[in-house]
C-alpha positions in Angstrom: 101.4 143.2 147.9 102.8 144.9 151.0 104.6 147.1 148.7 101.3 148.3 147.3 99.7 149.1 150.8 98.0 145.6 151.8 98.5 144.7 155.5 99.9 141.5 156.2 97.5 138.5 157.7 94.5 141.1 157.6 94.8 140.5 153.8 97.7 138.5 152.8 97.8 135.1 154.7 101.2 134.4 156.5 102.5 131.7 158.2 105.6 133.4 160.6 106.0 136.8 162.5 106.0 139.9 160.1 109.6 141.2 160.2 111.0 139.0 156.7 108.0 139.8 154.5 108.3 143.7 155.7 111.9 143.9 155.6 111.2 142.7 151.8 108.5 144.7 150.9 111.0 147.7 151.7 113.2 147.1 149.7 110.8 146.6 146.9 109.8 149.9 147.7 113.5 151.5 147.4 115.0 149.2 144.7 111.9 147.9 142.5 110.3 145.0 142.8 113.2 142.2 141.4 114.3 138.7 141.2 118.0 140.9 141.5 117.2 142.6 145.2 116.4 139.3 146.8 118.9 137.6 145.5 121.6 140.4 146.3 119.5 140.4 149.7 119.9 136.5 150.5 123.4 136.3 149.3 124.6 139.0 151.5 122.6 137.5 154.5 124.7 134.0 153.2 127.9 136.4 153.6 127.1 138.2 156.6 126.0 134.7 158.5 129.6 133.4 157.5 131.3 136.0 158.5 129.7 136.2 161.8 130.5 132.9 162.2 134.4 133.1 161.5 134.8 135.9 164.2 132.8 133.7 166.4 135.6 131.6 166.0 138.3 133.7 166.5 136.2 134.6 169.7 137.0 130.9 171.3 140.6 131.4 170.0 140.4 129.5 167.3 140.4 131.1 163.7 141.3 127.8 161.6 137.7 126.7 163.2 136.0 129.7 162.2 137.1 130.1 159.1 136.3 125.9 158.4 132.7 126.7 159.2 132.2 129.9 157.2 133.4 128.3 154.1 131.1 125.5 154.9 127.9 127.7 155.3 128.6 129.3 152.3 129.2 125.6 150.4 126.2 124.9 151.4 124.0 127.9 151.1 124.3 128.4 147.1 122.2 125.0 146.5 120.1 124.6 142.9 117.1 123.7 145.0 114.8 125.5 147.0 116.6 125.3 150.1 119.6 127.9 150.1 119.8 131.7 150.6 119.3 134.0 147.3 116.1 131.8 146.1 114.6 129.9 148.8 111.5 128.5 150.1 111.8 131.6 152.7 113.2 134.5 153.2 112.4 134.8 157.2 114.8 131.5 157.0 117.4 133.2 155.2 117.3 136.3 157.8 116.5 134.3 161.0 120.4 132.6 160.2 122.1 135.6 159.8 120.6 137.2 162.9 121.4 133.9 165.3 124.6 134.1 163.5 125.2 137.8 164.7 123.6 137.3 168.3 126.2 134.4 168.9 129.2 136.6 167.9 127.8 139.2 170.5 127.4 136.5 173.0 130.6 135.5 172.9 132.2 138.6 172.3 129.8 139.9 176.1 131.5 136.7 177.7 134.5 138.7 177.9 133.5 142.5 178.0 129.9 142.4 178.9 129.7 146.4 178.3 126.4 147.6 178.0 126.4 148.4 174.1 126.5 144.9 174.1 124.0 143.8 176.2 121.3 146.2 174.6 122.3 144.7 171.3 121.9 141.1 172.5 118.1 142.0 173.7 117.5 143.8 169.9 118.9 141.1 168.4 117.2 138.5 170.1 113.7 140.7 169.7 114.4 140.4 165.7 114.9 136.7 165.9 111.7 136.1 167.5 110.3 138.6 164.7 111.3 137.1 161.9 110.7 132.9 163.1 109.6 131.8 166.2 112.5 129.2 166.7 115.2 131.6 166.3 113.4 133.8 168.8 113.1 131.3 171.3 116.8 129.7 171.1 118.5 133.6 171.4 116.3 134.4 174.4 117.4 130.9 175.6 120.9 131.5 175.4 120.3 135.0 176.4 118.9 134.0 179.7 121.8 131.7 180.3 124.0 134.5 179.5 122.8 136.3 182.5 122.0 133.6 185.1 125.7 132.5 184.5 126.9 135.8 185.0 124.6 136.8 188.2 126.3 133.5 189.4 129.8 134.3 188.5 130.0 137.9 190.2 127.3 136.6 193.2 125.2 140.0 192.5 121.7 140.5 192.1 122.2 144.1 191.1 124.1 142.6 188.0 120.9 140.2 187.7 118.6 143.1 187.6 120.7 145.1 185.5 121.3 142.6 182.5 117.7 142.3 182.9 116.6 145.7 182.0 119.0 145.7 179.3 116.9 142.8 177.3 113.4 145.1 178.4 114.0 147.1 175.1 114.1 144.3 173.1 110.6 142.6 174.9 108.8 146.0 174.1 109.3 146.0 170.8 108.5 142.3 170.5 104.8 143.3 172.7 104.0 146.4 170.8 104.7 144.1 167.3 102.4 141.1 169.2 99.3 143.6 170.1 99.5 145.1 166.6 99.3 141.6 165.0 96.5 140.5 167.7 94.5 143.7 166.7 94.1 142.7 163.0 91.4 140.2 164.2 91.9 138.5 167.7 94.2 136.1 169.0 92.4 133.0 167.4 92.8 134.8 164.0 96.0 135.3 164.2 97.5 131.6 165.6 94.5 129.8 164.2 94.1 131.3 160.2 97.9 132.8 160.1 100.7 131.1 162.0 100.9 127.1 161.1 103.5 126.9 163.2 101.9 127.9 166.2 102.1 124.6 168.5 98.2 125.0 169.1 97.4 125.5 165.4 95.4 123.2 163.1 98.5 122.5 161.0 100.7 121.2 164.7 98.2 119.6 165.7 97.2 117.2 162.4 101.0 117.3 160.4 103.3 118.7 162.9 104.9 114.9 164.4 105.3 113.8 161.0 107.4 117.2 159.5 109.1 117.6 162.9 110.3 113.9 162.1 110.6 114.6 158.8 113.3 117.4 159.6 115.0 115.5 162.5 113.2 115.9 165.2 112.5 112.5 166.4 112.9 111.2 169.8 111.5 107.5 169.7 113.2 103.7 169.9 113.9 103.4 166.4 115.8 107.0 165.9 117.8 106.5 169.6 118.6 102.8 168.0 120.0 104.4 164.4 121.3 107.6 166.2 123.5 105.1 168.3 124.5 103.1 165.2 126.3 106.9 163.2 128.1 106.9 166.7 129.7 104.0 166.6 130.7 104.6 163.0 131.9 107.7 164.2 133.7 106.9 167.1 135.4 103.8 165.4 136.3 106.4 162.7 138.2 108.6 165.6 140.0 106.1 166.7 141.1 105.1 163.4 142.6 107.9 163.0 143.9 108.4 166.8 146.1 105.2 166.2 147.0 106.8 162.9 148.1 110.2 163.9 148.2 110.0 167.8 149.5 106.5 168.9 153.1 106.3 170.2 154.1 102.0 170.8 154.0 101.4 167.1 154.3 97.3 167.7 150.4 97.9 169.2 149.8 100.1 166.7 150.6 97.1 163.8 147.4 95.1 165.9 145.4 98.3 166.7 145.1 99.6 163.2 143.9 96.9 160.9 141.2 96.9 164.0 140.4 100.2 164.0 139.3 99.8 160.3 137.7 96.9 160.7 135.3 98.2 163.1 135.0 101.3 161.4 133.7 99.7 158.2 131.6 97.1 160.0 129.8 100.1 161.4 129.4 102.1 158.5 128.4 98.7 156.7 125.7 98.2 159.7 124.4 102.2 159.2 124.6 102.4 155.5 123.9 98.7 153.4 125.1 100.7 150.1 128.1 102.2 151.1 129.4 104.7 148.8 132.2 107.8 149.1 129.2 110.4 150.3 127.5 108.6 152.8 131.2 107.8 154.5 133.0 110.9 154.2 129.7 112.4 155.9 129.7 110.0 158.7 133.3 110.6 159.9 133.4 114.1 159.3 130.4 116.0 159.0 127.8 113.5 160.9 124.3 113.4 160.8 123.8 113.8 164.6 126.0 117.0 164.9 123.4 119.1 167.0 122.8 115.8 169.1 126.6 116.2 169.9 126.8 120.1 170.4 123.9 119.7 172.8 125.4 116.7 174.8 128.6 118.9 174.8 126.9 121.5 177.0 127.0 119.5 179.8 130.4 119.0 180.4 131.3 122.2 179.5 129.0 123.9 182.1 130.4 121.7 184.5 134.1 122.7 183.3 132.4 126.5 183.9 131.6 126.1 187.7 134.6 124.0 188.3 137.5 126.4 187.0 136.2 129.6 188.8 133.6 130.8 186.6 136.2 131.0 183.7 134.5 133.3 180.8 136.3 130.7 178.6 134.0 128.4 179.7 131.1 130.2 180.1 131.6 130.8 176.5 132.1 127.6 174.9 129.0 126.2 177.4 127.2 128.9 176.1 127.9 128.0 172.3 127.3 124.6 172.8 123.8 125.6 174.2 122.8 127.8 171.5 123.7 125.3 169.0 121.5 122.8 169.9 118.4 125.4 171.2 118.7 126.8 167.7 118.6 123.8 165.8 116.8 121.1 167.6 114.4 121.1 164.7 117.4 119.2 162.8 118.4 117.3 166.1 119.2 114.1 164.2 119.1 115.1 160.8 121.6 117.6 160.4 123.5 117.7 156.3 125.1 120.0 154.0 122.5 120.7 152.0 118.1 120.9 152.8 116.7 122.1 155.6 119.6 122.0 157.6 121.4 125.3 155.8 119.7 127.5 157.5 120.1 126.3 161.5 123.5 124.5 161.3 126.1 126.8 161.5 126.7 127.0 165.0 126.9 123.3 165.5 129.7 122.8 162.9 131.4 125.5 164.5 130.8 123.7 168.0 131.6 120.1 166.4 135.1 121.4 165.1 135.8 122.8 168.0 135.4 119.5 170.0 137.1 117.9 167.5 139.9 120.7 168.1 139.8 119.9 172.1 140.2 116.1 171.5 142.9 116.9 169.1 144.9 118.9 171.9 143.9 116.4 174.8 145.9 113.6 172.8 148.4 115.1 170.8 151.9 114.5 172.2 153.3 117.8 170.3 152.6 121.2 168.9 153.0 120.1 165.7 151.1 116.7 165.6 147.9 118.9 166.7 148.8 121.4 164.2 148.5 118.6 161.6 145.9 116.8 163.0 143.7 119.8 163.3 144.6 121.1 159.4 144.2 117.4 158.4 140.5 117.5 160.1 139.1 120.8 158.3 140.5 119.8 155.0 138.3 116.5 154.9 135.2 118.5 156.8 136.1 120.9 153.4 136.3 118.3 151.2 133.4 116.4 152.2 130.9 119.7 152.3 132.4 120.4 148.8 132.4 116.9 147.5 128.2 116.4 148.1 127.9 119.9 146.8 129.0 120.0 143.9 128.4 116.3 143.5 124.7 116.4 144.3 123.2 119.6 144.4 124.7 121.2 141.1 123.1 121.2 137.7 124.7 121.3 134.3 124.2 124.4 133.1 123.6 122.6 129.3 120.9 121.4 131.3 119.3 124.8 132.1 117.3 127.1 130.5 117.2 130.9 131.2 113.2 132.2 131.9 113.3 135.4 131.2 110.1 137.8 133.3 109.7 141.5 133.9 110.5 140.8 137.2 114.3 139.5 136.3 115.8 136.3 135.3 116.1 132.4 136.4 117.8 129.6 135.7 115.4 126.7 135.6 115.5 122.7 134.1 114.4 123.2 130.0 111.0 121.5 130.4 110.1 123.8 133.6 110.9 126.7 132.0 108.7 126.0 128.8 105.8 125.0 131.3 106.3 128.3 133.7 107.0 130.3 130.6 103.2 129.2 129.5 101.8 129.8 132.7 103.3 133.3 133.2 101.7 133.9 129.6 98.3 132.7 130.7 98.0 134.3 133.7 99.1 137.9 132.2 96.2 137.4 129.6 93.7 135.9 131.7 94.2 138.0 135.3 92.0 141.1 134.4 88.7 143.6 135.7 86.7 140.8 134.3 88.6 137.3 134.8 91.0 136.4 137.7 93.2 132.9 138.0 93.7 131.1 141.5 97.1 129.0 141.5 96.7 125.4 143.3 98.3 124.1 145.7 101.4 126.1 146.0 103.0 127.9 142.7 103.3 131.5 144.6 106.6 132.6 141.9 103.8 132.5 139.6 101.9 135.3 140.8 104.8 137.2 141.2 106.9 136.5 138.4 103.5 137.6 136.4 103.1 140.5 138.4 99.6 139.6 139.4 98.3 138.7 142.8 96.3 136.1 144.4 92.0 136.8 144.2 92.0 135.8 147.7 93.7 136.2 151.5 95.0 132.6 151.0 97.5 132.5 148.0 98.9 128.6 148.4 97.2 125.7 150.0 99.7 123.4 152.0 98.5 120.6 153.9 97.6 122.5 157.2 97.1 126.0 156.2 93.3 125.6 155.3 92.0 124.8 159.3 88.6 123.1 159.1 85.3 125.0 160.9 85.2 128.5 160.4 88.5 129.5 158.5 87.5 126.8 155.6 83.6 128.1 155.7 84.9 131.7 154.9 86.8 130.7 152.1 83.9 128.7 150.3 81.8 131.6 150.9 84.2 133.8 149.3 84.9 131.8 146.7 81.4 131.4 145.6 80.7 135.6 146.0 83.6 136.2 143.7 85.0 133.4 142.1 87.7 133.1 139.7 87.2 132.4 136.2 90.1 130.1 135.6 92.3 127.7 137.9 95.8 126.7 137.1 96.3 123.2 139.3 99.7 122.5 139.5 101.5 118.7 140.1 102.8 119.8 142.6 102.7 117.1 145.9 103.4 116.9 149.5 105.0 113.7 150.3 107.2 115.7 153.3 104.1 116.2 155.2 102.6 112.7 154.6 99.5 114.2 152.8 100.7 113.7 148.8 97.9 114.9 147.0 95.5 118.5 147.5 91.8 117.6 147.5 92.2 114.0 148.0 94.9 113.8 151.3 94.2 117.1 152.6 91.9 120.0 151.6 88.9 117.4 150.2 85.9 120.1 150.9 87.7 122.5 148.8 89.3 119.9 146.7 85.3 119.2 145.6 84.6 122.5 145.6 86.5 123.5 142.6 85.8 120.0 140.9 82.0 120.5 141.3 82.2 124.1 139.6 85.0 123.7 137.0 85.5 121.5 134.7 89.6 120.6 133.2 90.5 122.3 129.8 93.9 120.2 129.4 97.3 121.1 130.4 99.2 124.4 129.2 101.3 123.6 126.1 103.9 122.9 126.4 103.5 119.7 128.7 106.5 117.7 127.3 109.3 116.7 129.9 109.6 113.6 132.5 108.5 113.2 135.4 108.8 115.8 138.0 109.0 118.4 135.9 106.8 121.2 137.0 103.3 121.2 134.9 99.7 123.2 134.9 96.4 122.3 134.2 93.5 124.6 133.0 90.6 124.7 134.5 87.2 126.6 133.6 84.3 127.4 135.8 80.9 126.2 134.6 78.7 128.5 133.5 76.8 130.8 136.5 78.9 127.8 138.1 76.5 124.9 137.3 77.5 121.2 138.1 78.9 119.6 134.7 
């Protein structure tokens, strides 16, 4: 739609800044609007983030680190759900990574020659974070702010205070002419009030946001400090397995130590997971669950280790890393995975975990070559773990599959979902015209555009939050019953992540009995076979001159 001239939020409901859907829109406009330019789009951003982070690595001197996490990211960035980078739930996602993944190469690469290219990129970069999702925004501004403060401190000079300062002023002018822009469309309570959910004031924050900030990790109460504590243990009886294993020298203790060691360590795992099983424990020793918990603990020390050894850039640059990891993905805080949610803000904490890892390694090595081994031996089982729940888990038989095949390119989809969608796209294309329009609920956006129709109003899906009671809800009724459309197609689709399953019963009820009171249910699209939680439609017609049934 913004590739056709419609302004974003004035007439197309969004829930983040403008820079992903724009950034989108153009290249609609240059390449045609494709299933094949986002994918080619959010695989390269997939690429790029990996890359970024491998030189990031080699940045802190280590390129065995580096290289660990960019095959990881890109392990678990190709996913067959809706969470992964050439398909996924968001595209301002899929660019807010790759642009925190850029800004901590430049930060790290400033930490040792702090020209003022640099600098001027760190502010741009930082200004397209906050553009594109609020949370990246925030943590590069964060770390960018700690960047300077660290090194006014270092060289005692508020000229260089002032200086780095004006270098990020670029960066904060373009973020305020983009903000005045968007509050001109229709005021301030427009904007954060009918537009961006995640706006901590918002209706959506306010109503869902405890229970999907748990949801994603974000969690700090008795019960997730309790279960948080219980993965440590399991992880630190784990390390010091494998410290007697590798590390310890008297090998008559060693005899006593080790059946210990793996005693402890599978009491703890037994205490964290009741069914343990090869997943769960390869993930708990090697790629853990708390992994931004322990990136952000990390800072502390290493700012410490910062003022103690002169100001070292060294350290100024791993304190720095460890910052930004856990500013960039405190969403996941205590939740962290190789595949979900986690894809998209993880990548600097596995690079920040393997490099503590990497630092124990060296502490208690007695030789070159024993931390050589140890370290290889580490990022083979972080590998092998990643890989193992990938493949595993989160890949589908392609017997299984079925190709649905749309004028706007090509996707791989379960059999049964692809006969349903198939009938849907066949619907809307003969039913969305001058005379008759179709409204998808709750959430089924692909079909518009896989249809190559659009939405009949502002609002095009209805998640639990997006509809604010009061005044936002009273102008959709009203323009719902001015123009209505002629058919709805109401979707299975439910929202147990946000504790409200079911639209117009959990959330939504006013317009949940608006449609019932107007429509009446035709039957579901054939085909309908499948099992459950396949994706399915049904039809519904509105009454005649929209009379109660």
């Amino acid at each position: 739609m913004l590739a056709k001239g419609r302004i974003l939020y004035k007439d197309i409901w969004y829930l983040y800044p403008p820079a992903a859907p724009y950034f989108n829109s153009f290249l609609y406009r240059l390449l045609g609007t494709r299933l094949e330019v986002t994918y080619i789009a959010g695989s390269l951003s997939a690429l790029g983030s990996a890359v970024f982070l491998y030189l990031s690595g080699i940045r802190l001197s280590s390129r065995l680190a580096g290289w660990v996490t960019a095959v990881v990211v890109l392990l678990q960035t190709f996913e067959s759900g809706i969470f992964n980078f050439p398909f996924p739930y968001s595209y301002a996602s899929v660019y807010g990574c790759f642009t925190a993944c850029f800004f901590l190469w430049l930060l790290l690469t400033a930490c040792e020659s702090p020209g003022t290219g640099l600098k001027l990129g760190l502010g741009f970069t930082a200004a397209i974070a906050l553009l594109l999702k609020m949370e990246f925004g925030a943590a590069c501004y964060a770390a960018l702010t700690m960047f300077i403060l660290q090194r006014a401190i270092a060289q005692r000079s508020w000229s260089r205070l002032f200086q780095d300062l004006a270098a990020a002023l670029p960066g904060v002018a373009l973020c305020g002419w983009v903000v005045h822009w968007m509050i001109s469309l229709g005021g301030i309570d427009f904007l954060i009030q009918e537009n961006l959910m995640s706006w901590p004031t918002s209706y959506f924050m306010h109503t869902y946001g405890k229970f999907w900030l748990a949801h994603t990790g974000m969690e700090i109460s008795g019960q997730a400090i309790v279960e948080a504590c219980k993965r440590g243990a399991a992880l630190a009886a784990g390390l010091f397995t494998l410290y007697v294993i590798f590390f310890w020298k008297a090998k008559g203790v060693r005899r006593f130590l080790l059946p210990c060691g793996l005693l402890l360590t599978m009491m703890a795992l037994a205490l964290r997971i009741p069914f343990l099983n090869l997943d769960t424990s390869l993930r708990s020793l090697f790629f853990p669950q708390d992994m931004v918990l322990y990136a952000s603990l990390a800072a502390l020390p290493a700012w410490f280790m910062f003022w103690r050894k002169a100001r070292s850039p060294r350290w100024a640059a791993f304190a720095l890393l460890f910052t930004f990891s856990g500013l960039l993905a405190v969403r996941i805080l205590l939740k962290n995975g190789p595949a979900g949610y986690p894809v998209y803000y993880n990548g600097p904490a596995i690079l920040s975990f393997l490099l503590l890892m990497f630092l124990g390694i060296g502490y208690f090595a007695p030789s070159v070559r024993s931390r050589f081994w140890g370290e290889l031996i580490l990022c083979a089982a972080c590998l092998f773990t990643v890989g193992y729940h990938t493949f595993h888990f989160m890949t589908v038989r392609k017997s299984a599959l079925s190709l649905l095949t749309t004028e706007r390119g090509n996707i791989w989809l379960k059999k049964a979902d692809a006969d349903n969608y198939s009938a849907a796209l066949r619907f809307m294309k003969a039913h969305n015209t001058n005379d008759q329009t179709v409204l998808l609920l709750p959430e089924d956006t692909a079909v518009y555009f896989l249809s190559s129709t659009s939405s009949p109003n502002r609002i095009f899906e209805f998640v639990p939050g997006i509809l604010a009671p009061g005044p936002m809800t009273g102008k959709l009724l009203r323009e719902l019953d001015a123009k209505p459309p002629h058919f709805l197609l109401w979707s299975n689709r439910v929202f147990p992540e946000y504790g409200a399953p079911i639209f117009g019963k959990d959330f939504d009820r006013p317009l949940g009995d608006f449609f019932k009171a107007r429509y009446h249910r035709l039957g579901l699209l054939p085909p309908h076979s499948g099992s459950f939680g396949d994706w399915q439609a049904a039809v519904w017609e509105r009454n005649p001159d929209g009379a109660l049934p």
